[in-house]
BAVOZA-376883 format. One record per residue: residue in one letter; y, x, z of N, C-alpha, C, CB in turn. Coordinates in steps of 0.05 Angstrom, whole numbers, plus 5000, padded with zeros to 4 digits. Atoms other than C-alpha are relative to their C-alpha. Glycine has a CB too. Layout:
% BAVOZA-376883
AYXZYXZYXZYXZ
...
//
This chain:
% BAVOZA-376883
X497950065020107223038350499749714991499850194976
X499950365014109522358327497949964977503449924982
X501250035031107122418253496850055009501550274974
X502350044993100022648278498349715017500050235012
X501450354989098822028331500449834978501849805029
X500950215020100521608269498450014979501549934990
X501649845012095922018224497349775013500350375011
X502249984985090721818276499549695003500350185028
X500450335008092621018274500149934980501549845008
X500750105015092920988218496850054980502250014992
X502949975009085821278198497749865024499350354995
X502450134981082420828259500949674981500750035049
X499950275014085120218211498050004980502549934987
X503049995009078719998177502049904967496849735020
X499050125036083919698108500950244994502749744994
X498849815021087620288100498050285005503850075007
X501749735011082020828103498049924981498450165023
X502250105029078220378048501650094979499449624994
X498649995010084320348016500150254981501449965014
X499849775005084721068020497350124980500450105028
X502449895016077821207998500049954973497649895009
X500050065032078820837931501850214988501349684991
X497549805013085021267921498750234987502250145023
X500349675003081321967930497649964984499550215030
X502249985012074821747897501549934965497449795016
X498449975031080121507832500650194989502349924997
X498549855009083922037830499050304997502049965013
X502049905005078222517839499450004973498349915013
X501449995018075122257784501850064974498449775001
X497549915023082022337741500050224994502749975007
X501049705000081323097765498650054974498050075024
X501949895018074423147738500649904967497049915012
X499350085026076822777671501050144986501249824998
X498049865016082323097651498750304995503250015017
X501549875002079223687658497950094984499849975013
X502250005022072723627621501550034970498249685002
X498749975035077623317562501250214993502349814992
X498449815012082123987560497850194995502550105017
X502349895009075624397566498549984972498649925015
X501350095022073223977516501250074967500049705005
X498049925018079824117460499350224994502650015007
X498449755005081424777479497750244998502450065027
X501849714993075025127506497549994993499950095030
X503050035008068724827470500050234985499149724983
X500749855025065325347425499849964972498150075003
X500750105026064324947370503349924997497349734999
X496650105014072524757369501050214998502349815016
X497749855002077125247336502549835006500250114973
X497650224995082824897382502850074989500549955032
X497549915010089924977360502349905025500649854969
X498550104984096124817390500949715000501850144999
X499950315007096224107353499149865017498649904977
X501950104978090123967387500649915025498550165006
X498649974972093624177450501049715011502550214998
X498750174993098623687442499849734995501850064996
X501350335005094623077423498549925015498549934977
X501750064975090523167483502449895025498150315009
X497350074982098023107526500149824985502850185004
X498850285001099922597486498149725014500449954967
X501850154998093222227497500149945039497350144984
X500550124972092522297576503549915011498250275024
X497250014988100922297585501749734990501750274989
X498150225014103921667537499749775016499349934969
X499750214989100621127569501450015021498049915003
X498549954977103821297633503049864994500150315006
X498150035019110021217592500549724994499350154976
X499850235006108820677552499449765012499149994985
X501050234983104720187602502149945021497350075014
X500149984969106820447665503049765008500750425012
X497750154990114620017669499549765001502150034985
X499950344998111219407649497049955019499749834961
X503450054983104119477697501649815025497750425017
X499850244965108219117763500149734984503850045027
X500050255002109418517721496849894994502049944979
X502250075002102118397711497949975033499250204977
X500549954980100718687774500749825021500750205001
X499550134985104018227808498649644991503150075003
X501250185013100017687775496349945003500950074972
X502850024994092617917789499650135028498350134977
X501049834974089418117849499550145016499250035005
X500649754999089518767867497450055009501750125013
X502349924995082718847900498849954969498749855027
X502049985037079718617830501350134979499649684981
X498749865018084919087791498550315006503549975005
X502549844989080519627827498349995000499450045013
X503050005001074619317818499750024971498449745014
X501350005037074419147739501150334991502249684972
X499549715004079419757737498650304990500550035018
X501449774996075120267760496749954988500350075033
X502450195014069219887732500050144963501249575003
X499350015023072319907656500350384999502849784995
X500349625006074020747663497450085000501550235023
X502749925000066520797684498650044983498949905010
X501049915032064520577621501350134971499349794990
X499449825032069620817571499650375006504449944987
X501349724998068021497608498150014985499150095025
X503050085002060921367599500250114971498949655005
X499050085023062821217531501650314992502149705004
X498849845011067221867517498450304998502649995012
X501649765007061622357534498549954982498750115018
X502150055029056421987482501950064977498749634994
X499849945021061922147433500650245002501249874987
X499249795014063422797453496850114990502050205021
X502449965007055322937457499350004966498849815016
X501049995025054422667385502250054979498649754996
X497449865005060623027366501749824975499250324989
X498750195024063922387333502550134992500749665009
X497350055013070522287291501950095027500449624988
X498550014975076122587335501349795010501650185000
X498650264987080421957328498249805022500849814974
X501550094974074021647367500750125020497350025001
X500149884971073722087421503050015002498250325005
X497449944988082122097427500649695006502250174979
X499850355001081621247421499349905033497249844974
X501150094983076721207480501150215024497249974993
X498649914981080421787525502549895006500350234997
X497150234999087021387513499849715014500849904967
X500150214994084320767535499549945029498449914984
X500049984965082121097605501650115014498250135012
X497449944993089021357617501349795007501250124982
X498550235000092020757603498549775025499949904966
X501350184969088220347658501250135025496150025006
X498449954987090520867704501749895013500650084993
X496550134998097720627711499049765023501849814962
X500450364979094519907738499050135028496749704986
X501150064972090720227791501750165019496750075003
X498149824988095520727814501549885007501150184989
X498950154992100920287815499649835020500449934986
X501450324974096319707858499450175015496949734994
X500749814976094620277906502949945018499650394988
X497449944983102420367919499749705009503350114982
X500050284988102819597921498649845023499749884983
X501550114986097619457960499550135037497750004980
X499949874975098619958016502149875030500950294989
X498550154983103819448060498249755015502449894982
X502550194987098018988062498650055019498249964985
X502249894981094119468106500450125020498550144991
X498549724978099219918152502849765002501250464979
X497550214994104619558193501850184995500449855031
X497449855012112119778179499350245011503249885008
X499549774985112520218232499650264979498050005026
X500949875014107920648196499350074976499150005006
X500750125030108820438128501950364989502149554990
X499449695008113421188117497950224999501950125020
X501949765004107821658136497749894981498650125030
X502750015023101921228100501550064972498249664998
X499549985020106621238044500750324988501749825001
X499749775006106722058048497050104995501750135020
X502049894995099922138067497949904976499349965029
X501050095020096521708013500050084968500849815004
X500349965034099321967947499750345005503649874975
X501749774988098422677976497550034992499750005026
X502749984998091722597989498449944968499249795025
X500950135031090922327916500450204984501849734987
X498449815022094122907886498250175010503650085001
X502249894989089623337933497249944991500249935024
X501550155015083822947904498650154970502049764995
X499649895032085623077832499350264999503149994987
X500349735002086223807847496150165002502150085027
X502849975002079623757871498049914990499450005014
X501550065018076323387822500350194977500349754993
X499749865029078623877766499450225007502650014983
X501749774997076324487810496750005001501050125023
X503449985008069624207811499149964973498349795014
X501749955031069324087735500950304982501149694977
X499849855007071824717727497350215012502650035002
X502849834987065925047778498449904980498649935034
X503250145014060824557740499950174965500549514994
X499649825037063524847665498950345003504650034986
X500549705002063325577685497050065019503050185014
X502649924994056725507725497449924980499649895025
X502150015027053125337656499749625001496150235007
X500550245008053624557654499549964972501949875008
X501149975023050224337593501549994986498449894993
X497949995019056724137558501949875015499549884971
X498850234991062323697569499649765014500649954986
X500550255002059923077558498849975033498049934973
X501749924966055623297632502349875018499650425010
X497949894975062423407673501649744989501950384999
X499350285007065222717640498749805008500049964977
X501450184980059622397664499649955030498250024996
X499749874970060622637730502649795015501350394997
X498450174996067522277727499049715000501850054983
X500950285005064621627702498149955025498549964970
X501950074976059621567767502350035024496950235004
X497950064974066821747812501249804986502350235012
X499450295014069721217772498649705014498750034967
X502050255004063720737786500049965039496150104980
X499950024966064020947864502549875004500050315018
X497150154981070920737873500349804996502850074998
X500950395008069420037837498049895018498349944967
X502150054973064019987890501750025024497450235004
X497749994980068220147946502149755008501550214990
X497750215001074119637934498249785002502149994971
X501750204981068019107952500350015026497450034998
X499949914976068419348013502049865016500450254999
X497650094995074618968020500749734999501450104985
X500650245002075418208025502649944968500549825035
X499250075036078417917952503249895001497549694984
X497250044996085317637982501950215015500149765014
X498949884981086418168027502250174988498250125015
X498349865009090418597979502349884992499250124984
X497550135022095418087950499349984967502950245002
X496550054988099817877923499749725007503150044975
X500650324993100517237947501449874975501449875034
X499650175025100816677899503249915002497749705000
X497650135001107216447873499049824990502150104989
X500850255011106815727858501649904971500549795023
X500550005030109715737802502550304982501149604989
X500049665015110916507763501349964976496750154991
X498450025028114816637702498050034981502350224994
X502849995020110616567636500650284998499949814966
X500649644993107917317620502450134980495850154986
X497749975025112917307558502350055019500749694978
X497150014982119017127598499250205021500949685015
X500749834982115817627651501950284979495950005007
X500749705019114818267594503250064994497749944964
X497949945018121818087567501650105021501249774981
X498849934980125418047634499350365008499149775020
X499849834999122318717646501450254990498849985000
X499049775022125619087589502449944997498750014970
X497550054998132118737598500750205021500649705005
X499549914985131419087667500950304999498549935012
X499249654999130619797651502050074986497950194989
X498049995010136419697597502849995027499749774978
X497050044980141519487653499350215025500549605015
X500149714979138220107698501150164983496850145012
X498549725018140020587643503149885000498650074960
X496349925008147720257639500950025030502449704979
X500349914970147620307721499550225003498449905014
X500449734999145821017713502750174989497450064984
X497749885003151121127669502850015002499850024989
X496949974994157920937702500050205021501549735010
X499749834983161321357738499150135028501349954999
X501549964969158921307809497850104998499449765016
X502849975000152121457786500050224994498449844986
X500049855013153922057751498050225007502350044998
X502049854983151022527800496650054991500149825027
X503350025005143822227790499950004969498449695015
X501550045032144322097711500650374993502349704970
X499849775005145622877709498350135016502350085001
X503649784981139223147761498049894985498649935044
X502250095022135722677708499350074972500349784996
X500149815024137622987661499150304984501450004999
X500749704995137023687680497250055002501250105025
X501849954996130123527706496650024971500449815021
X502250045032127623227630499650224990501149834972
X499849695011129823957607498650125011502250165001
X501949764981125824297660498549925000500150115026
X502650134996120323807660499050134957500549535011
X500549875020120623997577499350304988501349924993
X501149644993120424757593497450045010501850165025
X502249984990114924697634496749854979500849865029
X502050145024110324257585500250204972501549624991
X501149795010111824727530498850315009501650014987
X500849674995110525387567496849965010502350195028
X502150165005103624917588498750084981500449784998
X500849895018101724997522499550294988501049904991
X500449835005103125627506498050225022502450034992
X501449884978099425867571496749974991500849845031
X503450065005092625507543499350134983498949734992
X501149935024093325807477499750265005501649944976
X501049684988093326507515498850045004500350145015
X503250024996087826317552498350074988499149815002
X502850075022083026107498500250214982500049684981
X499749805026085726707445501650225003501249854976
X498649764996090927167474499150245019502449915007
X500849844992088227447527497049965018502250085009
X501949945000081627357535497250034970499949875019
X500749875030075427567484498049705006498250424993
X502250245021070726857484501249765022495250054999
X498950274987071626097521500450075029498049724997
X500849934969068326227588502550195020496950204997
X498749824978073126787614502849814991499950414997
X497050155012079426387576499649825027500149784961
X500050324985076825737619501250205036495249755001
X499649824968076226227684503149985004498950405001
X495649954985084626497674500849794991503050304984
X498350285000086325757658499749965027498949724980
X500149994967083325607728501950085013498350165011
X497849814977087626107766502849975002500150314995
X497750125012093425987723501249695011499349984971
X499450274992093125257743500049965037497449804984
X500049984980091225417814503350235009497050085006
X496449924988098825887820501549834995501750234988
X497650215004101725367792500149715028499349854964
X500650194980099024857845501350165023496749925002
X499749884984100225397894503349945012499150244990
X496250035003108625447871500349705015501549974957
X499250325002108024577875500450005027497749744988
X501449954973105324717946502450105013497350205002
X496949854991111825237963501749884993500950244990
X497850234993116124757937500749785026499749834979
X499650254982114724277982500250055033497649814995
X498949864970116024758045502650074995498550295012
X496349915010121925118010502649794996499950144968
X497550205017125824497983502649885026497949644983
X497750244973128024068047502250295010497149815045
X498649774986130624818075502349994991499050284997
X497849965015134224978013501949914992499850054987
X498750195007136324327995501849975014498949804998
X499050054980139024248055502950145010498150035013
X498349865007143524808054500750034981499950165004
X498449855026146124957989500949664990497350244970
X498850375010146024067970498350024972504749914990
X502050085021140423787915501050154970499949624998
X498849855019144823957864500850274986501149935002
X499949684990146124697873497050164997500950015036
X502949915006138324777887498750024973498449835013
X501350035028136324507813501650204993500149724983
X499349845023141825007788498450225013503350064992
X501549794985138525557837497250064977499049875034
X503049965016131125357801500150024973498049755004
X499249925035133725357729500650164997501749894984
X499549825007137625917744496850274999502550015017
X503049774996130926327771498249974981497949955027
X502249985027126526137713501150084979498649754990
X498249815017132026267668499450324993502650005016
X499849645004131427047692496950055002502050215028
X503249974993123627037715498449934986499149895019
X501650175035120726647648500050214988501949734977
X500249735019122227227595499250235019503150094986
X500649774989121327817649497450015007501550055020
X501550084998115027497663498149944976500749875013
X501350105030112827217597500150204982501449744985
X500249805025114327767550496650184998503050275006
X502649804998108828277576498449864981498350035032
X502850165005103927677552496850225013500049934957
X503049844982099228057605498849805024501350355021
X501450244987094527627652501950065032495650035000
X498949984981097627897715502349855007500250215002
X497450305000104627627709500249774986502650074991
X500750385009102727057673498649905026497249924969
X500350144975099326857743502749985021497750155015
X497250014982106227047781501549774986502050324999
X498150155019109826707721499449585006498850144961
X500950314994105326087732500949875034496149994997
X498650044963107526127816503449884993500450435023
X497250045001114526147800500349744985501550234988
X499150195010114025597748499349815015499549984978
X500350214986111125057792501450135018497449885006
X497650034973116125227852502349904988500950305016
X497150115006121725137809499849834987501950144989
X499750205017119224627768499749725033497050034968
X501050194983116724177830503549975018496850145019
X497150054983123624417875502049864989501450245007
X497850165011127924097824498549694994501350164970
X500450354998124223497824500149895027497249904990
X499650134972124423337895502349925006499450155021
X496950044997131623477888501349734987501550254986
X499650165022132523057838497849735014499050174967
X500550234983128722477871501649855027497850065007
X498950094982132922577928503849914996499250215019
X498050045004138622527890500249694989500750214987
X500650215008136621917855500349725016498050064993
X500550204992134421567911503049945023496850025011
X497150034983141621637950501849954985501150235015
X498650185017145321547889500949814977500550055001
X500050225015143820927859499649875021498449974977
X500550204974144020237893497449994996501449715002
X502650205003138019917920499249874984499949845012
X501750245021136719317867500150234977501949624992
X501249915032136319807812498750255010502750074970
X501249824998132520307845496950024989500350015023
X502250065014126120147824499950014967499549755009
X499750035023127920047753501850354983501649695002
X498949735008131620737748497050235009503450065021
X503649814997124621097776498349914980497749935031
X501050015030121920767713500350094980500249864992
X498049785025127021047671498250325007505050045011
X500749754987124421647710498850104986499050025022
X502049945009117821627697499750054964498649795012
X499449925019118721547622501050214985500649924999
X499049775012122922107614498750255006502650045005
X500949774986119322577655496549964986500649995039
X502650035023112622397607499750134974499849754991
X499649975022115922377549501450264982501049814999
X499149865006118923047557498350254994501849995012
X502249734999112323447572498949954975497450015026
X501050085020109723027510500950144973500449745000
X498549895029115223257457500050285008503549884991
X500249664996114724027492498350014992499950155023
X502849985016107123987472501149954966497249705013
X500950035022109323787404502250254984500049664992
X498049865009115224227390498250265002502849975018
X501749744994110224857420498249984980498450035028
X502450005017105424627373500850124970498949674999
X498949875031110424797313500550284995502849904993
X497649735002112725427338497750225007503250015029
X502549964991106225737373497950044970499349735020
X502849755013101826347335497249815006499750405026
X502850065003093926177334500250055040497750264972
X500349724978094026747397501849885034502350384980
X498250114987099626337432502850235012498349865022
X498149834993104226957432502650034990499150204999
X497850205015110926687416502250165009500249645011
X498549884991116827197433502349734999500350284986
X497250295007121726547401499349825019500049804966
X500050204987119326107440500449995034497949914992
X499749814970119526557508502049985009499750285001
X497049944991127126637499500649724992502050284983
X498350355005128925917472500149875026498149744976
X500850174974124725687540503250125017496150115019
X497649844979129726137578503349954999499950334993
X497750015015136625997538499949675017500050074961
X500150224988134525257559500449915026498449964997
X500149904968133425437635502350095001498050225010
X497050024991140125727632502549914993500750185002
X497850265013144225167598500149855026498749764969
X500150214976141424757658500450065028497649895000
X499149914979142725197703503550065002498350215003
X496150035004150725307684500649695004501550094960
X499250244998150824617672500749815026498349924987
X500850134972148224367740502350135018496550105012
X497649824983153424917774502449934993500050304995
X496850135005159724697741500749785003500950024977
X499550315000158223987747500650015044496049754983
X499049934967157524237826502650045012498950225007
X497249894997163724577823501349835000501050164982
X498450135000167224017801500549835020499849924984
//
């Protein structure tokens, strides 16, 4: 097969399997991070967590994404990328470092939420200079599959950094602060690594003379203003409505998130340890669904048209959310968690593919910003809205059927706009 021989050239290239390595040893270590920190909220013994909690831990690893992430290429395009990986991954090493001594000496929470915020927010740069820097190392030809096979493998990564700090927690690690440190040494490997690499080789090449960072920052924010009024004339309509649909389903899914942890930790199990276990599983159906999306989608999409599919996945959680969620029993809460990542993931693919066909080129980039923002900022305000509505126990009948009433607004919606 085609895609395999390029698989195979492109892992005998000595730049882009370094490349690669920084990726999986980052995003690894993001895994094991995030991880530890929700452990740390929801499932220490010493925290009676809440749902507040919940959602100050989303806000903390989810905003910067948000807030940085539209303006990281203009900087990015300004420093080095091999050294945005090196200090990068360098700087998370120690505010890791740094976030288990405070969970250890069980500081002030605003400490420990100051110094998890600050290794989020770096993120963005190196993620971003990954994507950027990957043209530098794979010729065109092959520049489609590295660009499939790379953030994959990152996401793959993640998964597996957060199942080993979930093995390390439930095989008696001494606390947190342990399985945080764990991150901070993959952190410190992938800052080692990006040596490996000569110091120009990533880009960008110098412009001789660059806009000041001001006139840079501002130009940025002019940009995403004139993507959002490009989104909204007519022609565009299409995409500013799968973006729309998707904030709503990306906000369903972030509150029902919440309410899934607070089951965990208090509804249906009796102490942390077995809570942490059905978070595990829970998180592994849901990965599972992300996984079936991404066989199911091109099929469905394909037949029925992007548009049609998102009402398909709104409509199915619509009916499968409450029939599922009511019991509040561990069994279909694992089915419930399948179904929600398939339909939450299938309408985003859709919705990417709708995006990326209808809008022009020069504002494409700047409307996947808009993207990103909204699709942050929606799991952010679901965490905070769940946090108002959401029992101790996390057993919320109102909030079961609101999720659902939501799911099928967006699902009528998406169908009539089809129709038309």
């Amino acid at each position: 097969m085609a895609v395999v021989r390029d698989l195979r050239v492109l892992l005998r290239q000595q730049g882009f399997r370094r490349l690669l390595a920084i990726r999986l040893l980052s995003q690894g270590a993001d895994g094991v991070y995030q991880v530890a920190l929700a452990a740390h909220v929801v499932f220490s013994p010493e925290h009676q967590a809440s749902a507040a909690a919940v959602a100050s831990a989303m806000a903390v690893l989810l905003l910067p994404y948000s807030l940085v992430g539209p303006f990281a290429g203009v900087l990015l395009d300004r420093w080095r990328r091999r050294q945005v990986f090196l200090y990068g991954n360098l700087a998370r090493a120690v505010l890791a470092a740094a976030t288990a001594v405070l969970m250890a000496a069980g500081a002030a929470d605003w400490l420990f939420y100051a110094s998890a915020l600050c290794v989020t927010a770096v993120n963005r740069f190196v993620l971003s200079g990954l994507s950027a820097a990957l043209p530098r190392v794979v010729d065109a030809e092959r520049l489609v599959v590295a660009n499939s096979l790379s953030p994959t493998a990152g996401s793959l990564a993640a998964f597996g950094g957060g199942g080993l700090a979930f093995a390390l927690r439930l095989a008696g690690a001494d606390s947190d602060a342990a399985v945080v440190l764990l991150g901070a040494v993959l952190y410190l490997c992938a800052a080692l690594t990006s040596l490996l690499m000569a110091r120009d080789l990533l880009g960008p090449d110098r412009d001789p003379a660059p806009p000041r960072l001001g006139a840079a920052l501002t130009g940025t924010a002019r940009g995403l203003l004139a993507g959002v009024r490009h989104l909204a004339a007519p022609p565009r309509r299409a995409a500013a409505r799968a973006l729309g649909a998707m904030a709503l389903m990306r906000f369903c899914y972030g509150a029902l998130t919440v309410m899934v942890l607070m089951l965990c930790r208090y509804g249906l199990s009796a102490h942390a340890d077995e809570g942490l276990r059905l978070l595990g599983l829970a998180l592994g159906a849901s990965g599972a669904g992300f996984f079936a999306a991404a066989l199911v989608t091109p099929w469905a999409a394909g037949r029925l048209g992007p548009l049609r599919w998102i009402a398909v996945c709104a409509g199915s959680a619509a009916v499968l959310e409450p029939a599922l969620g009511l019991p509040f029993a561990t069994g279909p809460l694992l089915v419930a968690a399948f179904v929600l990542g398939l339909v939450t993931q299938g309408a985003k693919i859709a919705t990417d593919t709708v995006v990326q066909s209808g809008v022009e080129d020069g504002f494409r980039g700047r409307i996947f910003s808009v993207y990103d923002v909204l699709f942050n900022v929606a799991f952010v305000g679901a965490a905070a809205v769940a946090a108002l509505m959401l029992p101790p126990d996390g057993r919320s009948t109102v909030l079961v059927i609101t999720i659902a009433v939501i799911y099928g607004g967006v699902a009528a919606a998406m169908a009539r706009f089809e129709h038309r």
